[in-house]
N, CA and C atoms as an extended XYZ file, in Angstrom:
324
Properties=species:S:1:pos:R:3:atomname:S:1:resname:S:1:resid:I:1 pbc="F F F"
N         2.211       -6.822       -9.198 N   UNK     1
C         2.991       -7.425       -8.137 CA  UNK     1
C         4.426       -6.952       -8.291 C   UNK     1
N         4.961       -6.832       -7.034 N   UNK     2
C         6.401       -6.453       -7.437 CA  UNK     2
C         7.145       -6.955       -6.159 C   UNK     2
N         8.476       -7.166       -6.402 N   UNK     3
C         9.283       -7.505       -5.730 CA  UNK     3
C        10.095       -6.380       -5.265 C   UNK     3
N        10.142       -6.338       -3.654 N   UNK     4
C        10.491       -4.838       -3.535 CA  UNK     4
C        12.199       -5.040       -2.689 C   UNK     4
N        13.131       -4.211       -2.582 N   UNK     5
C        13.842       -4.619       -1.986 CA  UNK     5
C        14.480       -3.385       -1.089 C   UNK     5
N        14.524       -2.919        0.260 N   UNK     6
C        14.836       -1.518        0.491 CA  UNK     6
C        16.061       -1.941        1.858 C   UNK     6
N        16.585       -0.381        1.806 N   UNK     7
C        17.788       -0.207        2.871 CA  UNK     7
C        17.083        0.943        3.325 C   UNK     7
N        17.933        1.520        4.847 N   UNK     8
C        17.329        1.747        5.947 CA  UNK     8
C        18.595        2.653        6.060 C   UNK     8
N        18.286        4.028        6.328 N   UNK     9
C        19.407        4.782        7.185 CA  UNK     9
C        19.540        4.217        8.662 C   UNK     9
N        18.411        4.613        9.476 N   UNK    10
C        18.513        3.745       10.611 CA  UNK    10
C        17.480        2.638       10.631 C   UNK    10
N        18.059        1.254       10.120 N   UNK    11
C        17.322        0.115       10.024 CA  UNK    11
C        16.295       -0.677       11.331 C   UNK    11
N        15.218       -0.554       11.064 N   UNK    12
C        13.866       -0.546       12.493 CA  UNK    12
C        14.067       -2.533       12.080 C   UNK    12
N        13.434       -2.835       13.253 N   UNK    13
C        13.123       -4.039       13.398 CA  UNK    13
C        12.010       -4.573       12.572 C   UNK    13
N        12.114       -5.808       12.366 N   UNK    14
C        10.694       -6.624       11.625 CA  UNK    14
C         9.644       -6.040       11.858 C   UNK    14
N         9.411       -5.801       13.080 N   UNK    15
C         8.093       -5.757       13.950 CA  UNK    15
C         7.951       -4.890       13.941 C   UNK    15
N         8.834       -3.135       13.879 N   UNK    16
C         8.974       -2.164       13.765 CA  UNK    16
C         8.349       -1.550       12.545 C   UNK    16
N         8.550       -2.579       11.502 N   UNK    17
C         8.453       -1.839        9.749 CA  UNK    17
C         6.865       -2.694        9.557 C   UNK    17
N         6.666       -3.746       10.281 N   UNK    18
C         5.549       -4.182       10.255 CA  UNK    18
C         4.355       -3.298       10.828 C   UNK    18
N         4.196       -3.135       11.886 N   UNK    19
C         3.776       -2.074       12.651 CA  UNK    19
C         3.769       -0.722       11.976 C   UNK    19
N         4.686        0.120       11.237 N   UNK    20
C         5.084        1.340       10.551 CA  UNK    20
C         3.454        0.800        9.316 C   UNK    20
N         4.027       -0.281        8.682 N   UNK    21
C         3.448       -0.388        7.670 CA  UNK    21
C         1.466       -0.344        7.701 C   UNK    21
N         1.060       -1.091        8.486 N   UNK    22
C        -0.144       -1.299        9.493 CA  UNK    22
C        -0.708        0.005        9.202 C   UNK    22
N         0.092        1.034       10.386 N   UNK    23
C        -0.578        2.197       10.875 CA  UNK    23
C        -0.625        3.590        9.245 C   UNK    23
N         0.146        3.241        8.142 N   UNK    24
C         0.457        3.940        7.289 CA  UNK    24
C        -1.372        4.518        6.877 C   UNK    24
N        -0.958        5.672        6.993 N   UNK    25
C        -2.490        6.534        6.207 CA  UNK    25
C        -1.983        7.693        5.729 C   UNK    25
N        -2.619        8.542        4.559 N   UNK    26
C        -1.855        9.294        4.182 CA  UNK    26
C        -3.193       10.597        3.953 C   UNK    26
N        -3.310       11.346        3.401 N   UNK    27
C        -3.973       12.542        3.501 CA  UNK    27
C        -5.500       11.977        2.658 C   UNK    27
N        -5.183       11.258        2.035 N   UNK    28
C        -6.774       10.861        1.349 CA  UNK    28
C        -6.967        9.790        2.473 C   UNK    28
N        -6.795        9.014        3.384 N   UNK    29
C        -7.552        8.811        4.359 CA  UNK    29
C        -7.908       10.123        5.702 C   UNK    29
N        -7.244       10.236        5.534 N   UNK    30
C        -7.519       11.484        6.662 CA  UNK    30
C        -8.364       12.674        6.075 C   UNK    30
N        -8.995       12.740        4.945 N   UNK    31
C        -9.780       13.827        4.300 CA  UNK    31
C       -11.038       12.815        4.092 C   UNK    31
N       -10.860       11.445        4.652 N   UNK    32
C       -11.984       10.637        4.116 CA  UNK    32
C       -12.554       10.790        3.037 C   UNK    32
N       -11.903       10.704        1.868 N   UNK    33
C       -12.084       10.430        0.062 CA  UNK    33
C       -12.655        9.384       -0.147 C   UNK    33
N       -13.930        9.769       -0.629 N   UNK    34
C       -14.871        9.021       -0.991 CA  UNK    34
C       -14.445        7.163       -1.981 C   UNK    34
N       -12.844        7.562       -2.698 N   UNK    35
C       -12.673        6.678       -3.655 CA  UNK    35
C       -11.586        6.080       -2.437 C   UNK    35
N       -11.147        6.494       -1.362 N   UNK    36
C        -9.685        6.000       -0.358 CA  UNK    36
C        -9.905        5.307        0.061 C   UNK    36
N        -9.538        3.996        0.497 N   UNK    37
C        -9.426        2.729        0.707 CA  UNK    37
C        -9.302        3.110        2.205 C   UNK    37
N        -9.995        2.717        3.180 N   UNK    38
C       -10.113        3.159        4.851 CA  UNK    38
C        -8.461        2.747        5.352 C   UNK    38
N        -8.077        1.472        4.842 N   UNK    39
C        -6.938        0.855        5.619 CA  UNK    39
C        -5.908        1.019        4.211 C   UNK    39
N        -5.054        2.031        4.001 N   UNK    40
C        -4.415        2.125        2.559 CA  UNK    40
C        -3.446        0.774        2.298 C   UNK    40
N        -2.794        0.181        3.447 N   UNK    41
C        -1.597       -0.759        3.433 CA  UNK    41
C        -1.852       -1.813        3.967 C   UNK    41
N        -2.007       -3.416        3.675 N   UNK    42
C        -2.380       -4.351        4.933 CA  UNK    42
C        -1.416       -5.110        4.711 C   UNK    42
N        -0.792       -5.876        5.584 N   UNK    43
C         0.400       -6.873        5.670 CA  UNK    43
C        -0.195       -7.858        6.080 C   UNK    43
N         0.258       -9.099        5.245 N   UNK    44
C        -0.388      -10.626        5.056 CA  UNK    44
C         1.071      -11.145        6.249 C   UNK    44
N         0.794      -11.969        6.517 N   UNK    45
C         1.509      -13.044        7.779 CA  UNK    45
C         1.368      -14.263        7.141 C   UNK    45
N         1.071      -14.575        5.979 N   UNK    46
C         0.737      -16.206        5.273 CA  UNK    46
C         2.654      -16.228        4.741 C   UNK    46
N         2.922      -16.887        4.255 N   UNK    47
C         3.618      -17.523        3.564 CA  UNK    47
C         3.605      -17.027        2.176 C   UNK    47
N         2.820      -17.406        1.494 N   UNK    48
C         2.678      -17.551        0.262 CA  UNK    48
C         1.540      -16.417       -0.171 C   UNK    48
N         1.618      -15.111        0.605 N   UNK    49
C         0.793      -13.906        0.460 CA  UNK    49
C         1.544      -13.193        0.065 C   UNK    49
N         1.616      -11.620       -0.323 N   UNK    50
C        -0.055      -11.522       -1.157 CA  UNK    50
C        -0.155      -12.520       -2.420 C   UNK    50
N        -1.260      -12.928       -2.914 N   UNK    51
C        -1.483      -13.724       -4.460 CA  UNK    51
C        -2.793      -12.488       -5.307 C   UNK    51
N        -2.556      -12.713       -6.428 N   UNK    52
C        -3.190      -11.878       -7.173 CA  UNK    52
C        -4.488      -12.343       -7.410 C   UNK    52
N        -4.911      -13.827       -6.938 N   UNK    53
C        -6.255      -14.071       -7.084 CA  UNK    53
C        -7.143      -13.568       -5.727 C   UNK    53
N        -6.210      -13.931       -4.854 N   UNK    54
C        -7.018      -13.614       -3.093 CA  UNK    54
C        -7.054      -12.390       -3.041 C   UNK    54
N        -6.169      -11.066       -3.494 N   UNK    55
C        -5.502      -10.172       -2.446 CA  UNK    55
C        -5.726       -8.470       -3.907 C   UNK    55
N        -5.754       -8.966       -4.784 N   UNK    56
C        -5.909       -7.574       -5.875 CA  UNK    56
C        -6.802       -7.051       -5.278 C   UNK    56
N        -8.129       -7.369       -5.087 N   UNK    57
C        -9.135       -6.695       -4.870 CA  UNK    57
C        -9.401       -5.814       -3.657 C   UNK    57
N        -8.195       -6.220       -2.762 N   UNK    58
C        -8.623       -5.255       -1.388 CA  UNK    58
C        -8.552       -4.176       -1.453 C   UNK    58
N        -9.714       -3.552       -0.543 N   UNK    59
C       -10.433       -2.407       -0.645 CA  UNK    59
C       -10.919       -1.517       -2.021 C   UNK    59
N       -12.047       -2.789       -2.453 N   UNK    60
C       -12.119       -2.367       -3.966 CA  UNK    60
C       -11.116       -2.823       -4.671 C   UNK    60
N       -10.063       -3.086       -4.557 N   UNK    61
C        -9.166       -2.494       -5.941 CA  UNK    61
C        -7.854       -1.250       -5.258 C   UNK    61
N        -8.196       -0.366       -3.746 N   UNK    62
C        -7.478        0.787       -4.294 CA  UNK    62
C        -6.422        0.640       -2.417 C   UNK    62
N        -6.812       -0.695       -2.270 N   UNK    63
C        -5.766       -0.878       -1.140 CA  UNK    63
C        -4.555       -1.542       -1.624 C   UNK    63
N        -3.495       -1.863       -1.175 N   UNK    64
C        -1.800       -2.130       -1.393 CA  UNK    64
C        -1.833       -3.250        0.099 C   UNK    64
N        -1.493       -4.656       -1.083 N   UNK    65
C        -1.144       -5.663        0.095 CA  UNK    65
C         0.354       -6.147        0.038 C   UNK    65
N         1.372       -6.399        1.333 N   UNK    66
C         1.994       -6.825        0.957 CA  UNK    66
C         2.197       -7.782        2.163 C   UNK    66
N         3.731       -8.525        2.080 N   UNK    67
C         3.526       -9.760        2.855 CA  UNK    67
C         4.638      -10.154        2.203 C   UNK    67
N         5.597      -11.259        3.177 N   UNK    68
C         6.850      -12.161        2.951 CA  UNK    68
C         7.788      -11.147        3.367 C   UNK    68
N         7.547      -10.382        4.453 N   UNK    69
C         8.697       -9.692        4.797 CA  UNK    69
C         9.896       -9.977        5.224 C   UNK    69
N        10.797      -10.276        5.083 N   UNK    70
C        12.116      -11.055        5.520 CA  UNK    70
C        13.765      -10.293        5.042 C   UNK    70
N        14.602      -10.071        5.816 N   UNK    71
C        16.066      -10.398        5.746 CA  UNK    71
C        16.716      -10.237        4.601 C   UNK    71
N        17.410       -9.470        3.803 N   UNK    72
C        18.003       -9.688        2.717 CA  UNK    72
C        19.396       -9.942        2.868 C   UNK    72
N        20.310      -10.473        2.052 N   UNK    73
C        22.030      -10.547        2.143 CA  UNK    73
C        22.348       -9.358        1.686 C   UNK    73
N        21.740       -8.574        0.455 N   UNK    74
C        22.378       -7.199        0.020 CA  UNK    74
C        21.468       -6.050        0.308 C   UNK    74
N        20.337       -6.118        0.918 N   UNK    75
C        19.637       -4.937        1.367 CA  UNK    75
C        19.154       -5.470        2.733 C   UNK    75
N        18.582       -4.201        3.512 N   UNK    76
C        17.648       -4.618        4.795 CA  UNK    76
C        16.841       -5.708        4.991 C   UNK    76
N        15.727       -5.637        4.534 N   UNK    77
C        14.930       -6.228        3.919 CA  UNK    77
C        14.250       -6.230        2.574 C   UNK    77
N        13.521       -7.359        2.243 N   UNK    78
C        12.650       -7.317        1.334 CA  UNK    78
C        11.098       -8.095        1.229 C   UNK    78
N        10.080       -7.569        0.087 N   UNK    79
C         9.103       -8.279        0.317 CA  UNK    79
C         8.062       -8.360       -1.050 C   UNK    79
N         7.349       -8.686       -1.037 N   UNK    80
C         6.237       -8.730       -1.944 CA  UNK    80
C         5.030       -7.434       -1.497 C   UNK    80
N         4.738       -6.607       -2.914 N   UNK    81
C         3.533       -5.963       -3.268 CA  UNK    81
C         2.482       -6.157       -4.113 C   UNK    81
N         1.280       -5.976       -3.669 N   UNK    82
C         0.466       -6.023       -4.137 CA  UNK    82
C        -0.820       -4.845       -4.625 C   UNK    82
N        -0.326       -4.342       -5.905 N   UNK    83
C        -2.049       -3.522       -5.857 CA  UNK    83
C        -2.626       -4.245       -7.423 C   UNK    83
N        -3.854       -3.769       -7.236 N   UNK    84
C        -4.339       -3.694       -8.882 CA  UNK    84
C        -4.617       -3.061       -9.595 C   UNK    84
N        -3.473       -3.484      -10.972 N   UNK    85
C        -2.984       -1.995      -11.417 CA  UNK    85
C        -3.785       -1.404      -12.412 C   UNK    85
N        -5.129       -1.621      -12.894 N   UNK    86
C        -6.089       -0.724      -13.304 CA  UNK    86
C        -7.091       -0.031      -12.451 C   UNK    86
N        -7.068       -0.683      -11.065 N   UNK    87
C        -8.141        0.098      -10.545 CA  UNK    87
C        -7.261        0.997       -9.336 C   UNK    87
N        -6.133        0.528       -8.684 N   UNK    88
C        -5.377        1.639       -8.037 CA  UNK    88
C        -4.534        2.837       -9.109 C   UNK    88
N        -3.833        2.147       -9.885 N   UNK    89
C        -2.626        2.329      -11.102 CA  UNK    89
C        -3.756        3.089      -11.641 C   UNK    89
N        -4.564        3.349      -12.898 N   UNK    90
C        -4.884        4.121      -13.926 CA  UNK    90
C        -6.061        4.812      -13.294 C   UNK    90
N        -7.309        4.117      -13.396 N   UNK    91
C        -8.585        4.644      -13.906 CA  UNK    91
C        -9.130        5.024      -11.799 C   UNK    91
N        -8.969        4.137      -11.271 N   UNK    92
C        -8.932        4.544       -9.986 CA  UNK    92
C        -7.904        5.803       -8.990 C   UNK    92
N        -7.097        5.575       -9.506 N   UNK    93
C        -5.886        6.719       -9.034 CA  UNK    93
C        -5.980        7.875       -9.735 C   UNK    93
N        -6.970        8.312      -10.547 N   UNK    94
C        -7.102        9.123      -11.615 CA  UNK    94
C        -8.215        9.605      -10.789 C   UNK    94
N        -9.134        9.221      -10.345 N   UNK    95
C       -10.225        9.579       -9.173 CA  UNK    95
C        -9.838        9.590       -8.399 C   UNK    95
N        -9.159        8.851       -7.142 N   UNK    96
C        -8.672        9.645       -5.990 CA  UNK    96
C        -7.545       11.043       -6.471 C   UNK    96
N        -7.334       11.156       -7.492 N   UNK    97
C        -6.223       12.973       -7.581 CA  UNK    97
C        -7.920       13.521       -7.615 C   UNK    97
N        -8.167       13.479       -8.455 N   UNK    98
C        -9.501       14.698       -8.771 CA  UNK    98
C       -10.410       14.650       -7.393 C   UNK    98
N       -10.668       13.617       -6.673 N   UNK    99
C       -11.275       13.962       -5.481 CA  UNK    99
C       -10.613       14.830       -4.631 C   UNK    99
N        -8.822       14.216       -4.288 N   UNK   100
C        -7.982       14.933       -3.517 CA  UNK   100
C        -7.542       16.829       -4.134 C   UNK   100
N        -7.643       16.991       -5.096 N   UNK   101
C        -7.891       18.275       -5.758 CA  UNK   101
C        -9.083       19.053       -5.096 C   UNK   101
N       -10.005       18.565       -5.458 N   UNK   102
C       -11.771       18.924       -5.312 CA  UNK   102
C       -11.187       19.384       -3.624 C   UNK   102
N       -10.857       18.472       -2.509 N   UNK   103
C       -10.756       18.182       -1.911 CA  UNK   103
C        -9.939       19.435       -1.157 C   UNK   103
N        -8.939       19.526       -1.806 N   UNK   104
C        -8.221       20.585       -1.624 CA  UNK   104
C        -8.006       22.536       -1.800 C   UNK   104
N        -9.660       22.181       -2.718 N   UNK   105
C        -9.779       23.889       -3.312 CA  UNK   105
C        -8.812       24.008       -4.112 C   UNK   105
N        -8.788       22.888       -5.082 N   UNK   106
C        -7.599       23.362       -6.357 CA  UNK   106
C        -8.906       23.624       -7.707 C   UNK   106
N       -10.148       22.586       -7.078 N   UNK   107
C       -11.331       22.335       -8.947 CA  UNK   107
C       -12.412       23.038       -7.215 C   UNK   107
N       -13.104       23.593       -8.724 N   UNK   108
C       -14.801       23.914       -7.882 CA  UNK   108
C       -16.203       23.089       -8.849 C   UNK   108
């Protein structure tokens, strides 16, 4: 879990970075990788989301939840992340490179 906090050259709206965040896919969804999580990013609308008992496990293990997006006094905004960090972080992210390799004509 982490507490994230970011600034904006040109700073987008709530709904803007919400939306950005939603549609986010990156080349291991678009190569459809067998280990890639279909929806890589999902944004919670609860309150008190993401939690590490409800929310680690999405998509397997190798999706990223976050949620509490709001307003900061010294940055743009900020919010809460969520992955789980042995099965995205080590032993899972260690299989999506070698698929995305394979994937790529780097391993035969």
């Amino acid at each position: 879990m982490a507490a994230v906090f970011i600034n904006f050259k040109n700073q987008p709206s709530r709904e803007e970075l919400i939306q950005a965040l939603k549609e986010c896919r990156g080349l291991p969804q678009e190569l459809g990788l067998p280990s890639a999580p279909k929806q890589f990013i999902r944004y919670l609308e609860e309150n008190d989301r993401p939690q590490i008992t409800l929310d680690a496990d999405y998509e397997n293990g190798m999706g990223i939840s976050l949620g509490r997006l709001r307003k900061d006094t010294l940055f743009d905004y900020k919010f809460i992340g969520l992955s789980h960090n042995t099965v995205r972080g080590a032993a899972g992210g260690g299989v999506l490179t070698a698929e995305l390799l394979k994937a790529k004509g780097y391993l035969v």
